[in-house]
DRENDO-1510 file (C-alpha; in Angstrom, 1 decimal, always signed):
<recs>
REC; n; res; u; v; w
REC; 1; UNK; +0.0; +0.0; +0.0 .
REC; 2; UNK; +3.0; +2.1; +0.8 .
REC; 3; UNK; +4.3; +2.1; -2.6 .
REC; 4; UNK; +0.7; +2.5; -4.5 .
REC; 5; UNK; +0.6; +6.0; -2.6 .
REC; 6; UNK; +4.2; +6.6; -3.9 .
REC; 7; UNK; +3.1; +5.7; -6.8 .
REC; 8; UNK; +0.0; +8.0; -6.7 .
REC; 9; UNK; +2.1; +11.2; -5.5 .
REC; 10; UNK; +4.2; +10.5; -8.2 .
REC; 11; UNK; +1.4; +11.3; -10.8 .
REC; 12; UNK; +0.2; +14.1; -8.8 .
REC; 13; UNK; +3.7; +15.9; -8.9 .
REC; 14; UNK; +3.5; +15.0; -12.8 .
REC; 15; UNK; +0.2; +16.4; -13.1 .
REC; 16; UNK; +0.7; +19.7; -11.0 .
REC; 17; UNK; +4.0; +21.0; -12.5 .
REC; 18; UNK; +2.3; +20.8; -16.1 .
REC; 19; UNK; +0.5; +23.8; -17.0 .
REC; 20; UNK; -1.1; +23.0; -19.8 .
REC; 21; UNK; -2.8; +19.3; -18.2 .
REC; 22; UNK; -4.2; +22.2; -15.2 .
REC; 23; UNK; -5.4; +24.5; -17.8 .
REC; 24; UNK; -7.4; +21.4; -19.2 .
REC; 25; UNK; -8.5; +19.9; -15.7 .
REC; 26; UNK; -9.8; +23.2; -14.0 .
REC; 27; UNK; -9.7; +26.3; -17.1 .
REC; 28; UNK; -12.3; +24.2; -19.4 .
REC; 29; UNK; -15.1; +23.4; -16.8 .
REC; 30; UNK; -15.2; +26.9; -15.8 .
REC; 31; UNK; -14.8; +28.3; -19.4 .
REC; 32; UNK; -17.7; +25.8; -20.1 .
REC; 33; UNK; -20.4; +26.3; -17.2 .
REC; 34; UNK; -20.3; +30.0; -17.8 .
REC; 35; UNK; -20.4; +29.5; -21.8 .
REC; 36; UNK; -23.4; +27.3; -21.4 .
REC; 37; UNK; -24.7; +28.9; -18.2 .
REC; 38; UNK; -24.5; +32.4; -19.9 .
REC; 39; UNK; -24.0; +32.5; -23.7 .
REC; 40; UNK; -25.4; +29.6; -24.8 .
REC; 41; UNK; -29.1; +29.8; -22.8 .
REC; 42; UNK; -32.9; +29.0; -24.9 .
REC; 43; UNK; -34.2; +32.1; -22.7 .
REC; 44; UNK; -34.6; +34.9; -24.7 .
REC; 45; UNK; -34.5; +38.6; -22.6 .
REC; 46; UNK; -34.4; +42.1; -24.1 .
REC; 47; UNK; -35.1; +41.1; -27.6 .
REC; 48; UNK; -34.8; +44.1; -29.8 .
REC; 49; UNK; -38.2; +44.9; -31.1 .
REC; 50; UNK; -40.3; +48.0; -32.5 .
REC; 51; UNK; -43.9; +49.2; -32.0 .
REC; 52; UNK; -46.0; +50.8; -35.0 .
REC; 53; UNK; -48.9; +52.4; -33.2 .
REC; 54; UNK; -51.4; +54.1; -35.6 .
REC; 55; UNK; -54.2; +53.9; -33.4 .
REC; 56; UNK; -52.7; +55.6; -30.8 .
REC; 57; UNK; -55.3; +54.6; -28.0 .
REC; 58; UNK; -55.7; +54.0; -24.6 .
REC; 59; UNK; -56.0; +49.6; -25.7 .
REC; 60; UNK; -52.7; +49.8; -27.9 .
REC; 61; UNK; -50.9; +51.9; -25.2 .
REC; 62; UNK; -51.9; +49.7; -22.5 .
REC; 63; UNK; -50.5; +46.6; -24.4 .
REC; 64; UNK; -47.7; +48.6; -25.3 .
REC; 65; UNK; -46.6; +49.0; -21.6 .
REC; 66; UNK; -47.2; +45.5; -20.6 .
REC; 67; UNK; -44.6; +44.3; -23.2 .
REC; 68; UNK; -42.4; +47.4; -22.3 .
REC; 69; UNK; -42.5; +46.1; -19.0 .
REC; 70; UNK; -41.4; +42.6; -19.8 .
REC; 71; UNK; -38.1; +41.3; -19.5 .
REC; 72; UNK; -38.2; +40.0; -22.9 .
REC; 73; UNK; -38.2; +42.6; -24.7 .
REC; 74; UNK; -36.6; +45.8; -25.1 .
REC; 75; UNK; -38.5; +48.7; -27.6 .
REC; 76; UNK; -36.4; +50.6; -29.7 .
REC; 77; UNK; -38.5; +52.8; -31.5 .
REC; 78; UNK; -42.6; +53.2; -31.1 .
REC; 79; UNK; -42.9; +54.9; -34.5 .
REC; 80; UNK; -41.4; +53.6; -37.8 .
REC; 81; UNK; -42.4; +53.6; -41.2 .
REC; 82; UNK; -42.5; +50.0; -43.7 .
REC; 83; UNK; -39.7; +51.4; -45.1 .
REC; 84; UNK; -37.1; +51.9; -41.6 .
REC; 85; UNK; -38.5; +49.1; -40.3 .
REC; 86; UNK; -37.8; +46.7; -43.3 .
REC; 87; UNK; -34.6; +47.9; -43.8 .
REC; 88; UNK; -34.1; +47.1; -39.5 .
REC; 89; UNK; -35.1; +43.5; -40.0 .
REC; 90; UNK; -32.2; +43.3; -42.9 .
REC; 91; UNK; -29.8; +45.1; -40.7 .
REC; 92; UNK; -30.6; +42.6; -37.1 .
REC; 93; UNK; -31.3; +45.9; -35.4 .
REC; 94; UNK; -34.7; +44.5; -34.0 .
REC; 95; UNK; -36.1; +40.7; -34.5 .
REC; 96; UNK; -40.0; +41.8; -34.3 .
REC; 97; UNK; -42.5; +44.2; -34.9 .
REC; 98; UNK; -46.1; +44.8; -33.3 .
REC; 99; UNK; -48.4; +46.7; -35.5 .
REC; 100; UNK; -51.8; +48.7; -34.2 .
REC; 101; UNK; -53.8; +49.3; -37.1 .
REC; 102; UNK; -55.9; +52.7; -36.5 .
REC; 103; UNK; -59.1; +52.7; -34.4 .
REC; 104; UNK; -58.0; +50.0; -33.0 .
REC; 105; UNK; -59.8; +50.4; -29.5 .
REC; 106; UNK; -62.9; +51.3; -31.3 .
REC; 107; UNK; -63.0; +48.1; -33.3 .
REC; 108; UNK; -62.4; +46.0; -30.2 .
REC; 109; UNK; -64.9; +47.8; -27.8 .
REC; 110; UNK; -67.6; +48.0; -30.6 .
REC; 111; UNK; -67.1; +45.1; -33.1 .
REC; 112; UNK; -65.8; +42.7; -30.3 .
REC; 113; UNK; -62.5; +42.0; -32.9 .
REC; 114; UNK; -59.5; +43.8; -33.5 .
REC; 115; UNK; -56.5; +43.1; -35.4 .
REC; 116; UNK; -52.9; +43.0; -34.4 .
REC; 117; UNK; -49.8; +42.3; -37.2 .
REC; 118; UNK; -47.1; +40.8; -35.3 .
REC; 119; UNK; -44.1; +40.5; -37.8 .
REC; 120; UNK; -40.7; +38.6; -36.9 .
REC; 121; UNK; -37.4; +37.2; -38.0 .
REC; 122; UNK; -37.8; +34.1; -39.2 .
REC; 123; UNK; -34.4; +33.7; -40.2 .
REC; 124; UNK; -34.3; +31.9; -36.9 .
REC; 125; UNK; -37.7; +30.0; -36.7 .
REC; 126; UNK; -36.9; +29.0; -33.0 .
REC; 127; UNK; -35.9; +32.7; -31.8 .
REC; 128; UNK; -39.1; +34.4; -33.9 .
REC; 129; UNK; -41.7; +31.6; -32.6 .
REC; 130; UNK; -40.5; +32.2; -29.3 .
REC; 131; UNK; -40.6; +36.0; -29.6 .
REC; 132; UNK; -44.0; +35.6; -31.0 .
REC; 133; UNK; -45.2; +33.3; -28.3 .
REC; 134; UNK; -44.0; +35.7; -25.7 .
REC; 135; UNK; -46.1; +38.6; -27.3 .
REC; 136; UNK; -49.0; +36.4; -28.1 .
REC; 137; UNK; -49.2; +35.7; -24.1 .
REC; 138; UNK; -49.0; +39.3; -23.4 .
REC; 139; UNK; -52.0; +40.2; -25.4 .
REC; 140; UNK; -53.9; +37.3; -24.4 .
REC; 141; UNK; -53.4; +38.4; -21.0 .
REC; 142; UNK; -54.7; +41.7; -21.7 .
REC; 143; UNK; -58.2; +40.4; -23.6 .
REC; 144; UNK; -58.2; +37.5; -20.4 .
REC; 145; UNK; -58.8; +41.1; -18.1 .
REC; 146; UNK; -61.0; +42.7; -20.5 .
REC; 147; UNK; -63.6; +39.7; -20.7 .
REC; 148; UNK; -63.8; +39.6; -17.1 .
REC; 149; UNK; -66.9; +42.1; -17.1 .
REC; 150; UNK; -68.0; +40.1; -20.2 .
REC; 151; UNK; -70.8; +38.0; -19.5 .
REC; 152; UNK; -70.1; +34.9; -21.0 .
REC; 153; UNK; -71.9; +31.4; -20.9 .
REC; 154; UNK; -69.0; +29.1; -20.7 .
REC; 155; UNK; -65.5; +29.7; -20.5 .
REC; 156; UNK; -62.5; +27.3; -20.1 .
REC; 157; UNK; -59.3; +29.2; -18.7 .
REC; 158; UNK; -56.2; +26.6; -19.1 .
REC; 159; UNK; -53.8; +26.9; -15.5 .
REC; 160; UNK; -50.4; +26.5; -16.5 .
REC; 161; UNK; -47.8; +25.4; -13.9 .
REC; 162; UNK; -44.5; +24.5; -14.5 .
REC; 163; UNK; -42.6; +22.3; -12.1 .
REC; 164; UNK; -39.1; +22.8; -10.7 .
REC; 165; UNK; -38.2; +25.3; -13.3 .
REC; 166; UNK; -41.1; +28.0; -13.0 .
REC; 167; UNK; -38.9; +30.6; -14.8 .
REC; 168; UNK; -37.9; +28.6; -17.6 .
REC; 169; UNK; -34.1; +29.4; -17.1 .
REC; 170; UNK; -31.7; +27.7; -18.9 .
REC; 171; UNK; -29.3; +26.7; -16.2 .
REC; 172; UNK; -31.3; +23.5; -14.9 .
REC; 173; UNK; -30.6; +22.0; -18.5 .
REC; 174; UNK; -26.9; +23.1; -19.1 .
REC; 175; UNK; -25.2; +22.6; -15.5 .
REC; 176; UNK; -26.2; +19.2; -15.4 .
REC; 177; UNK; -25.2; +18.7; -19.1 .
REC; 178; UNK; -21.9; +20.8; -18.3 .
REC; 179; UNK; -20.9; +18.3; -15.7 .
REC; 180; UNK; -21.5; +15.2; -17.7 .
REC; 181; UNK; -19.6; +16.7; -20.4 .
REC; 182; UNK; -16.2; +18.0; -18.5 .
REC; 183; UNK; -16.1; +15.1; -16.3 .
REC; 184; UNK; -16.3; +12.6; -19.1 .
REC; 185; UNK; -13.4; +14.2; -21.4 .
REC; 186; UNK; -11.0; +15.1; -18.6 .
REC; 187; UNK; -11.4; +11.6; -17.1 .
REC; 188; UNK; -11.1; +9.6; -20.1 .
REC; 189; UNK; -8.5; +12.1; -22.2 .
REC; 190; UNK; -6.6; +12.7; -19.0 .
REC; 191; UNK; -6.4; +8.8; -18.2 .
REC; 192; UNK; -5.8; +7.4; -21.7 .
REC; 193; UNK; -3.2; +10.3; -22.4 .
REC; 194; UNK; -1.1; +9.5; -18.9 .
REC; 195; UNK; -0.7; +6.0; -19.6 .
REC; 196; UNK; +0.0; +6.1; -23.1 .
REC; 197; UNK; +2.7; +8.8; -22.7 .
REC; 198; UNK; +4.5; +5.8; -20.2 .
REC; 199; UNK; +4.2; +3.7; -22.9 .
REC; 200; UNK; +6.0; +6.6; -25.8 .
REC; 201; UNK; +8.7; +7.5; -23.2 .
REC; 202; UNK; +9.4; +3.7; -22.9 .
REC; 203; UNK; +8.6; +3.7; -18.6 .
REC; 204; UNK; +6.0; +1.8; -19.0 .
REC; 205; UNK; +8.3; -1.4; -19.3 .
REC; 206; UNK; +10.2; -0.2; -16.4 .
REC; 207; UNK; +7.2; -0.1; -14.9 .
REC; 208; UNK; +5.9; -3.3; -15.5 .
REC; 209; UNK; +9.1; -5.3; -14.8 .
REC; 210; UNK; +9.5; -3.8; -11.1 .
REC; 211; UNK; +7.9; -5.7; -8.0 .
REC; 212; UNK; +4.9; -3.8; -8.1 .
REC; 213; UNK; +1.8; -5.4; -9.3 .
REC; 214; UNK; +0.7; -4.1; -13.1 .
REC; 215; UNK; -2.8; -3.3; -12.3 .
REC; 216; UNK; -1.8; -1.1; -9.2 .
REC; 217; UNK; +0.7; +1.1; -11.7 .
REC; 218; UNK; -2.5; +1.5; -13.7 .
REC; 219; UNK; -4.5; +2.0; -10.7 .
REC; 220; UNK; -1.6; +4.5; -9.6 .
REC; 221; UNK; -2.3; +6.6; -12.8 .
REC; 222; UNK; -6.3; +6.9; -12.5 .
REC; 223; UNK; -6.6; +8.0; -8.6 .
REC; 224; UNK; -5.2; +11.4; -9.2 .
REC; 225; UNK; -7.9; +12.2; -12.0 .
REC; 226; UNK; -10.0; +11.0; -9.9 .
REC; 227; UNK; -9.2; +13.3; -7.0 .
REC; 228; UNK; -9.0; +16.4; -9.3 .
REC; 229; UNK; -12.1; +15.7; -11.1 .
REC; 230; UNK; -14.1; +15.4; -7.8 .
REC; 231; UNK; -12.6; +19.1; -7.3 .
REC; 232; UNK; -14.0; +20.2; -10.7 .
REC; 233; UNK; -17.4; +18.8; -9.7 .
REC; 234; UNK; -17.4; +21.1; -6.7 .
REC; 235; UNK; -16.3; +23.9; -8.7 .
REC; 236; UNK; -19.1; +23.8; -11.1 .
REC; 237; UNK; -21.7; +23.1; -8.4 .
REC; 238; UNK; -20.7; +25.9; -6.2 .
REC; 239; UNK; -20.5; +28.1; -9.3 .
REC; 240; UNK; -24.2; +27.4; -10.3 .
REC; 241; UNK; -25.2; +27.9; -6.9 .
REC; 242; UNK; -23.6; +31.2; -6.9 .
REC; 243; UNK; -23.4; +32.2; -10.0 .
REC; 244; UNK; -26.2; +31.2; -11.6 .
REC; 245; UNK; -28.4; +30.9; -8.7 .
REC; 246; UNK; -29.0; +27.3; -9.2 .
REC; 247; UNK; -29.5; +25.6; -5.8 .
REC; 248; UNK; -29.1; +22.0; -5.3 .
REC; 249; UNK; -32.4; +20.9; -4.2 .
REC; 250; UNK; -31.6; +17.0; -3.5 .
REC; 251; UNK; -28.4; +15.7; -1.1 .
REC; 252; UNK; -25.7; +17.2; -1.7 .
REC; 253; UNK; -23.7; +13.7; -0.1 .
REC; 254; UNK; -25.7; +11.4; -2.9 .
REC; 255; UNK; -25.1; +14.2; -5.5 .
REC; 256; UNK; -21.0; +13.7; -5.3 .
REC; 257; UNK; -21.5; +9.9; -5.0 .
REC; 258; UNK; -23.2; +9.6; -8.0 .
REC; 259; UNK; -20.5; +12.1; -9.7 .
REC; 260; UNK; -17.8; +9.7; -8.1 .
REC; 261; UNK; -19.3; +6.4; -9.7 .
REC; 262; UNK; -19.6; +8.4; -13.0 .
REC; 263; UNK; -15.9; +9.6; -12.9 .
REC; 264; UNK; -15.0; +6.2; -11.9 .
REC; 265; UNK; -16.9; +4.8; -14.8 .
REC; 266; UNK; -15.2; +7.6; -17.1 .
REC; 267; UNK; -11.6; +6.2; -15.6 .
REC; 268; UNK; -12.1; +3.1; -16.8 .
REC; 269; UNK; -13.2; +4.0; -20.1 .
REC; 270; UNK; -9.5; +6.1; -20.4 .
REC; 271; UNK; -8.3; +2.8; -19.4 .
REC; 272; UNK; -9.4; +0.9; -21.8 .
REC; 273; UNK; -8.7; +3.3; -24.6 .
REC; 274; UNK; -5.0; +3.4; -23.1 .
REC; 275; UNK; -4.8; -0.5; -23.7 .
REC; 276; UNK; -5.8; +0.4; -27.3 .
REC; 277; UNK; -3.6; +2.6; -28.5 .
REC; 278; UNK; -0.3; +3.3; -28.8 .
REC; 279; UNK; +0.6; +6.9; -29.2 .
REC; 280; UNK; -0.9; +9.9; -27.3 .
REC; 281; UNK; -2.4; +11.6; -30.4 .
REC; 282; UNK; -4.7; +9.0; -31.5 .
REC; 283; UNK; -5.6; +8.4; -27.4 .
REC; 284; UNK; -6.7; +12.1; -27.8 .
REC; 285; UNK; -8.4; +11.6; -30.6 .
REC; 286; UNK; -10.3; +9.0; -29.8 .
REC; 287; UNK; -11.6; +10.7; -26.6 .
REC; 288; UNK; -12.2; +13.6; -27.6 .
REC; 289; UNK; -14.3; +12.4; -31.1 .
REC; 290; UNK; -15.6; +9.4; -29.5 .
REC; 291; UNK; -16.5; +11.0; -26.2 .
REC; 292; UNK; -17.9; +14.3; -27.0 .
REC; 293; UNK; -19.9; +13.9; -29.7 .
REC; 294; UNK; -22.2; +11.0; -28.3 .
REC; 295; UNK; -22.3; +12.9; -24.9 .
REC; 296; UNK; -23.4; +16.2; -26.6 .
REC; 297; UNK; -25.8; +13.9; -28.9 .
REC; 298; UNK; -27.0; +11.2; -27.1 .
REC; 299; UNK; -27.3; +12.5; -23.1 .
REC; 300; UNK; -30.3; +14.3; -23.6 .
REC; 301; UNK; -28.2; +17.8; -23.1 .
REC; 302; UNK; -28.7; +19.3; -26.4 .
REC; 303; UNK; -31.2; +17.6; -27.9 .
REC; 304; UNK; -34.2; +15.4; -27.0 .
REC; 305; UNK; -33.8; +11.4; -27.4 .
REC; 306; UNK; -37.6; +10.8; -27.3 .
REC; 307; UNK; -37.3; +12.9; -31.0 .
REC; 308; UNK; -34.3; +10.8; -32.8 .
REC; 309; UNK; -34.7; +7.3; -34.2 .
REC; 310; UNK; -35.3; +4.3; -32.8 .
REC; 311; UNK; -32.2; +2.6; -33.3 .
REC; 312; UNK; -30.6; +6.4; -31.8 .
REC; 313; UNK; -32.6; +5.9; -28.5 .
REC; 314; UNK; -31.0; +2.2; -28.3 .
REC; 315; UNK; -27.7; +3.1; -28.6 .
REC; 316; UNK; -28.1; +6.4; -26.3 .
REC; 317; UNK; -28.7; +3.8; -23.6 .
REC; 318; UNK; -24.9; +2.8; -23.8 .
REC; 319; UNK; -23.4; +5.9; -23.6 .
REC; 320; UNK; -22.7; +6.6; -19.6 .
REC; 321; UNK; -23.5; +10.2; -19.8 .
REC; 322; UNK; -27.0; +10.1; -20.7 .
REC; 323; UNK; -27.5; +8.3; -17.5 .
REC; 324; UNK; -25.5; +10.6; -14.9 .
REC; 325; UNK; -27.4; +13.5; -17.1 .
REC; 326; UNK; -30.5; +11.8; -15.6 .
REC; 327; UNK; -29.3; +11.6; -11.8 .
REC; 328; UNK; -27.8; +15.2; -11.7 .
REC; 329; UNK; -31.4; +16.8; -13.0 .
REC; 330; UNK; -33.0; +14.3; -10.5 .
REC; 331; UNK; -31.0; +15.5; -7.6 .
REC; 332; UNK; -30.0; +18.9; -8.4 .
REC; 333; UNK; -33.5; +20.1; -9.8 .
REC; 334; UNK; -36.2; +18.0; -8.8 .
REC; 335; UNK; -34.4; +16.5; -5.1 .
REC; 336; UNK; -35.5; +13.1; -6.1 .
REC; 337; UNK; -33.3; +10.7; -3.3 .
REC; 338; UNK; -31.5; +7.2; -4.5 .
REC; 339; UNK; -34.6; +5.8; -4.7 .
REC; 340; UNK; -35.5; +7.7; -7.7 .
REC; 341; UNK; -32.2; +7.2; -9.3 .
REC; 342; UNK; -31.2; +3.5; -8.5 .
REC; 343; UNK; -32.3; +2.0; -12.1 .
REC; 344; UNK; -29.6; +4.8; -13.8 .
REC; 345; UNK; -27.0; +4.1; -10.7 .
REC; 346; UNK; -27.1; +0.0; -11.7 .
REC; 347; UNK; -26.6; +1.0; -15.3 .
REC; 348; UNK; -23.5; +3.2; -14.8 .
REC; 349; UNK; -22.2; +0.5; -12.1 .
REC; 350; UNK; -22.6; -1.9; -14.8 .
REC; 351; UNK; -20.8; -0.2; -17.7 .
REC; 352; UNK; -18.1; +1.1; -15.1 .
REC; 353; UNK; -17.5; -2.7; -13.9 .
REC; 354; UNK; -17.6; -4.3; -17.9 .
REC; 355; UNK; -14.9; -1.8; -18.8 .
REC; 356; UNK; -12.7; -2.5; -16.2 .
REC; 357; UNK; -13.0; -6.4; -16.4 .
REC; 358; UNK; -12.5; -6.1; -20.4 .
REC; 359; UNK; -9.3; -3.2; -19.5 .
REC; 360; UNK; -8.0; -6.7; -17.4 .
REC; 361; UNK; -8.4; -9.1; -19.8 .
REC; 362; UNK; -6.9; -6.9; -22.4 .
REC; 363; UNK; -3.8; -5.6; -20.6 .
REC; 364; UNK; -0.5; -7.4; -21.5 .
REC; 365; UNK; +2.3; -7.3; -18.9 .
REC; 366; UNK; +4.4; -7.1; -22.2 .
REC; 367; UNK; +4.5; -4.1; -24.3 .
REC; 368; UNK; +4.6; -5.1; -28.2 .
</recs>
């Protein structure tokens, strides 16, 4: 035991005096959870838009100052002719336009209808049917108020609640995919790349021929990253908590557990690409091509299984992240306890134990 920890403050002392491997291990999960947590976010606030009053009423001015008032918009200009305002669509300089035809309050008060042109960029369809479903709320709002005095015989009003993530931030869906995402790569790039290095240098037959056991050199080389990903994990959930004002909502014990069995399960995947290869450029390679894409794809962080393919949602079942993308939502967002997130914690003890008994059967005390 004596001479694993050697061997395990030997890799630390590797690890720590490069600067590049620290960049890696603690400069891309923070680059990442603010990208994700700030840049790259499906809210949309202060969207540039432009309001065309003709009517010039008390209706269209009320409706004017309840999207003013919004956070999702932000009104540039309240008069503009077809001409400026095509000509700011072409330029970006707003993405929507709300239109009051004249006697607009007239029409609504005496002929019960009223038209309002809502125009948007469409050049992204996502971004302009949000914008328009924003507005479209707004003003349904405002008629919901009106028809209150209206005597009507039946009338169905739809109560919309949405659980755990009233506000519809964007955080709840990125930190959980952020941590999936950094902790896979910089376990299995970090693991694979280590031991594949001893092999290049020629160590790793120095290594292998000294008293100490074979699998505890390997061993030797994955504690460390297992240690400094742990760190990242905390990193990233303390800056959600106070950076994005995420809290956790489950345990925060179970919540690092689960992130140890995922990182141990990453570990061995590095392992097992290390067994694979022989030089440290095609180790990279592979984890970074094979790991991020089917993490980004197939967890459920960017886009929604239940949408792809059938044969897609069978083989999103094998790749681990999906499955600790599960458990972190569960416990961060919802504060669901084990018992909501055994079946996913079998899954990723499963895969974490069949990599590591294929990593033994495939390891060769000899180097070719």
């Amino acid at each position: 035991m004596k001479q694993f920890a050697t061997f395990v403050k030997k890799e630390f002392y590797h690890v720590l005096r490069d600067r590049r491997t620290l960049l890696i291990l603690f400069g891309m999960p923070l680059a990442q959870i603010l990208i994700f947590g700030f840049a790259l976010t499906n809210e949309v606030k202060n969207a540039h838009i432009v309001i065309v009053d003709h009517a010039r009423d008390d209706a269209s001015k009320s409706i004017t100052e309840r999207i003013g008032a919004s956070n999702y918009f932000e009104i540039r200009e309240e008069v503009m002719d077809r001409n400026r305002m095509e000509s700011a669509f072409k330029e970006g300089q707003i993405r929507l336009a709300v239109i009051f035809p004249v006697n607009f309050q007239h029409d609504l008060f005496h002929q019960n209808h009223a038209p309002i042109q809502v125009i948007a960029d469409a050049s992204d369809p996502n971004y302009a049917t949000t914008l328009t479903s924003y507005v479209s709320s707004i003003i349904q709002d405002y008629q919901t108020e009106l028809n209150e005095t209206a005597a009507l015989p039946y009338r169905i009003t739809p109560q919309i609640r949405m659980l755990y993530n009233p506000q519809l931030k964007g955080a709840p869906n990125f930190v959980p995919g952020v941590m999936a995402l950094v902790l896979m790569l910089v376990s299995v790039m970090m693991t694979a790349i280590s031991i594949v290095r001893e092999k290049e240098t020629g160590t790793m037959e120095i290594l292998l021929v000294s008293p100490f056991k074979p699998i505890w050199v390997i061993l030797s080389k994955a504690v460390p990253y297992l240690i400094l990903s742990l760190i990242n994990v905390l990193s990233i959930v303390l800056m959600s908590v106070f950076v994005l004002q995420l809290p956790v909502a489950g345990s925060w014990v179970l919540l690092f557990a689960e992130s140890t069995l995922f990182i141990v399960t990453s570990l061995t995947l590095g392992i097992f690409i290390s067994i694979k290869t022989k030089s440290q450029q095609v180790a990279m390679l592979i984890s970074l091509m094979g790991m991020l894409l089917p993490t980004m794809m197939f967890s459920g962080f960017m886009f929604p299984i239940e949408n792809m393919p059938l044969a897609l949602q069978v083989f999103s079942n094998v790749v681990p992240a999906k499955w600790f993308y599960i458990i972190v939502k569960s416990i961060m967002i919802k504060g669901v306890g084990f018992a909501g997130i055994w079946k996913e914690t079998l899954i990723l003890l499963g895969i974490a134990l069949f990599f590591f008994v294929v990593s033994l059967k495939s390891f060769k005390i000899r180097l070719e």
